[in-house]
Steps between C-alpha positions, in 0.01 A plus 500: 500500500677825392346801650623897418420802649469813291472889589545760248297731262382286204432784254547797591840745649506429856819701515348826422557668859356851355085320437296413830415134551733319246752525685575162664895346580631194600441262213586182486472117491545181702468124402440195707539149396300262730500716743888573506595849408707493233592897426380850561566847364380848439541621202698853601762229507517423127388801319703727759205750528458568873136421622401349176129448499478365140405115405801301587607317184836475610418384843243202325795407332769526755276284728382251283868369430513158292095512493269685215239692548237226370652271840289677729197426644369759712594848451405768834468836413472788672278772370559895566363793379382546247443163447301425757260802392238209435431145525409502115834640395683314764364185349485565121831657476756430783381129457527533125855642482600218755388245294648585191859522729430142665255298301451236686464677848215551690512902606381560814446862612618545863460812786763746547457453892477086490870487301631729785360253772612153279855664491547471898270239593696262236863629622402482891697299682208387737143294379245705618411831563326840370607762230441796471536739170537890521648735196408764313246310293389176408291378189177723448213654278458740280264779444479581155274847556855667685742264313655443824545189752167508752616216748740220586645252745663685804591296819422170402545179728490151524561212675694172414612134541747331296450141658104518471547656100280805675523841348202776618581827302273793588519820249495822702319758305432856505489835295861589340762616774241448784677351772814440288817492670687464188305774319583757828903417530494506100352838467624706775863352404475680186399829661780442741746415225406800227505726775881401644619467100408865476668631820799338342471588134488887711818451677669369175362830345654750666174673462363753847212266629203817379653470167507114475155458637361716188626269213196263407624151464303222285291280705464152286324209636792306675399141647885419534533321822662757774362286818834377593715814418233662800550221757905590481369878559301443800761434705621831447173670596403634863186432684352888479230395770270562213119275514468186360494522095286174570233421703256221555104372535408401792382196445656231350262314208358214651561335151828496391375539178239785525783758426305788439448533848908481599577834416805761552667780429456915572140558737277528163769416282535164354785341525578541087481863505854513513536923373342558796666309768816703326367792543430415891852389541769748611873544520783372260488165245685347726256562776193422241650148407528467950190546511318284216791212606374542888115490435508195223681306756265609738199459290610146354600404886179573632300316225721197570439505834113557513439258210725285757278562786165466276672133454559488106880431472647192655874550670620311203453791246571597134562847371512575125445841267747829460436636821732183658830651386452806727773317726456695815146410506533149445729498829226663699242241356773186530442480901132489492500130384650195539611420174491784251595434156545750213653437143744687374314525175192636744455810210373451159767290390393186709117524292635278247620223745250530706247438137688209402533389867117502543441303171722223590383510834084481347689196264549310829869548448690493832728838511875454474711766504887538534676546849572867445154616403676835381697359241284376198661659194757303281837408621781543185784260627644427161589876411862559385600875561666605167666838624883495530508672834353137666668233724342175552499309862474167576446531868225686549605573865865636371286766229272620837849521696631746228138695484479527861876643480320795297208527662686600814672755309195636437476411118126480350421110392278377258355186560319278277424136646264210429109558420382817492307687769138531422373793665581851539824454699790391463584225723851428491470318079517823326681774765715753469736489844719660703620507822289716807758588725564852411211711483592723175482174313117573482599813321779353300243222362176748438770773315676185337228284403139600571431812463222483766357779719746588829255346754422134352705249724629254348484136640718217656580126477635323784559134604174428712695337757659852615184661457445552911850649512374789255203538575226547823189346345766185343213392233574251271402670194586299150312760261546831635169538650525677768775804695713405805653726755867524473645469829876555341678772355682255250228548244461865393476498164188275518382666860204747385449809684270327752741238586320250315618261187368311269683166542461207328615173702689222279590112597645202279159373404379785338807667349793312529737671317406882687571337795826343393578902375450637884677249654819641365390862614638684786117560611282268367249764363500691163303750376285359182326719282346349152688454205386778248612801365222814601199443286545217398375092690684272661725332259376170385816348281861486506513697188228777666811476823786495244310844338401697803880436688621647190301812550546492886803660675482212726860247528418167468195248369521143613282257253495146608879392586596802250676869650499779256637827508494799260 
């Protein structure tokens, strides 16, 4: 039984970030075999646009392998707008496109929300449980008299055995942005962001402030992500004593489901008018992004907690959807269960999986996934490096002897190992690496390398084993899920201002040869940043690493057994 998962426009530009509600990101595909997952990948990966939202040819083709298109049996897509405008065009010309790609498939339309909730519950390390979804916005309707979206799933949740073959899956609806979580931290990030852009593009002016603030400036419809750029700026913000941007009903619903009575947001403001909670906010960005960072943790927290206490979610628990890799929330959520699981494709790029998850899953295929349930891309073993500047090492452990050398002289590493990372991180297959020891080597990487704005942190990978020596909370955290507490001053370059890092926690199981890199190390922590120049994704191939290191004013890329230098 070969099952794929599809996400992606079908015929129209889905990368046209200017036009309201085409815009969607994260395409992609996944097959499974049986029930064994065999490959995933988005398809920013292969065409090297960042965000692509187009149909993923590249990644149907890069996932089937040795297999054709007329192999599969099922195919799960995943409808967005405007495709899912109506059930007549849904049917008559998503199916029919389909189809004519695999002609011997079945095509089975699936819900935005129920891939989110199939990507954790099938990658949870534990049987039973709930789920619950929260984003921006899941699959919805259309209203054809405005020509915009009029509804869709928001907070969605479920419950789940793997032993019993039990899924429940309950779609939590409500009016567009109402109660969204997603939709709030999306929006108000963008205010936040445009707003700190233009206080720098000022300073680089040279302009006097009442001259500056007189030049009009072209406001185009931008749905560019900027969430994570504003967690980074929060920590820089100061608590003004200002009230709550956020407030809440009263009373929680006594159906889970009856969302239209779960409201929040300004006192007669719902929560989606975002100009307006702007307007009510004072002080600088970096005060702004405090304050929309504080009250969605606050917000999400409490909703956690009195769903908790209204006795939906079980203390085995599933998150899934976008608003999962805001990292600081996750480790204020993390100690209200028992078991908490999150995967690190929790955004739009784990709806593919999750829709090819859920179809072998409904085939009465029993779930098998790899031991490192980050790592599903293609591994490229045989490559030869053809460069002249290239040395080739038997011993594996001599080559990460000679790399840790210039690590700890505080040279930037590439590093390109095994199957790719699928996800948005990069989690120690496709880094760029250097040591953290001296705090300007934050600087020296960002000027170097990324180009990024001053105040993103950038994160760490350490030998999980040390982890309690580094750090107060001492999580074991494999996907970079969630912030620690440094309780050292050996780490500044990946230390953020509030003395937190994002660390991600390695052992020999799940990356071998990282942990046979830090072993060498002086400190067994580096900081690890992805693998791309600015602009552009992750880099999927040795020939995308082989490119990009010759652009990058970084020292050295290691490929397999392979060191090169420029």
């Amino acid at each position: 039984m070969k099952v794929i998962g599809v996400y992606g426009a079908l015929d129209w530009d889905a990368n046209n970030f200017n036009k309201p509600n085409t815009y969607i990101h994260d395409a992609g595909a996944t097959l499974f075999v049986n029930g064994k997952h065999v490959r995933s990948i988005n398809e920013e990966r292969l065409t090297r646009i960042k965000d692509e939202g187009n149909y993923p040819r590249k990644s149907i083709e890069y996932v089937l392998g040795e297999y054709a298109p007329e192999d599969i049996d099922i195919v799960c897509y995943v409808p967005s707008f405007p495709e899912i405008s109506n059930e007549q065009l849904t049917d008559h010309t998503a199916k029919r496109m389909l189809r004519e790609s695999f002609p011997n498939a079945e095509v089975w339309m699936l819900s935005h929300h129920l891939c989110h909730a199939a990507s954790a519950v099938f990658t949870a390390p534990f049987n039973s449980g709930s789920f619950l979804t929260i984003d921006g916005l899941g699959s919805g309707l259309w209203d054809f008299a405005s020509g915009m979206p009029r509804g869709g799933e928001n907070n969605s949740i479920g419950y789940f055995d793997k032993k019993k073959r039990m899924f429940r899956f309950f779609r939590g609806t409500g009016d567009l942005g109402m109660n969204s979580f997603g939709e709030y931290y999306c929006n108000m990030s963008k205010y936040i962001y445009d707003e700190k852009h233009r206080e720098l593009m000022r300073r680089e002016s040279d302009l006097p402030e009442d001259v500056f603030k007189n030049i009009q400036f072209a406001q185009n419809f931008d749905v560019t992500p900027k969430e994570g750029k504003i967690m980074g700026l929060s920590a820089y913000g100061n608590d003004l004593g200002q009230e709550s941007p956020v407030c809440f009903s009263s009373e929680f619903p006594k159906s889970m489901f009856d969302i239209d009575r779960w409201e929040f947001g300004l006192p007669e403001v719902h929560f989606y008018d975002y100009e307006l909670i702007w307007n009510y906010l004072k002080g600088s960005p970096e005060d702004k992004a405090f304050y929309v960072q504080h009250w969605f943790e606050r917000a999400l927290v409490y909703f956690v907690r009195k769903a908790q206490d209204e006795g939906y979610l079980e203390e085995d628990h599933c998150f899934a959807g976008g608003c999962f890799l805001n990292i600081t929330t996750n480790t204020l959520l993390k100690p209200l269960f028992r078991n908490l699981h999150i995967p690190p494709y929790t955004n739009d790029s784990g709806i593919h999986f999750g829709a090819a998850a859920w179809g072998s899953y409904k085939m009465n295929q029993t779930i098998e996934m790899p031991t490192n349930i980050a790592l599903l891309g293609k591994s490229y073993d045989d490559f030869v490096p053809e460069e002249t500047n290239c040395e080739y090492y038997e011993d594996f452990g001599e080559l990460c002897e000679v790399v840790a050398h210039e690590l700890d002289q505080d040279k930037i590493v590439g590093w390109f190992q095994g199957r790719s990372e699928h996800g948005p991180r990069a989690l120690g297959s496709r880094s760029l690496l250097m040591s953290p020891k001296k705090a300007e080597n934050k600087d020296i990487m960002n000027a170097r390398v990324k180009k990024r704005e001053y105040w993103r942190p950038f994160a760490g990978i350490m030998l999980e084993e040390y982890v309690d020596e580094y750090f107060d909370e001492g999580m074991i955290t494999p996907y970079m899920l969630y912030s620690q507490t440094s309780i050292t001053k050996k780490l500044p370059a990946i230390d953020h201002r509030d003395r937190t890092c994002r660390i991600q926690t390695v052992n020999d199981e799940l990356n071998p040869r990282m942990c046979q890199l830090l072993r060498k190390l002086e400190v067994p922590v580096l900081m690890n940043t992805s693998f791309n120049i600015s602009g552009e994704p992750i880099v999927e191939t040795p020939e995308d690493a082989i490119a990009s290191f010759k652009k990058m004013d970084i020292d050295y890329l290691v490929i397999g057994n392979y060191l090169l230098w420029n």
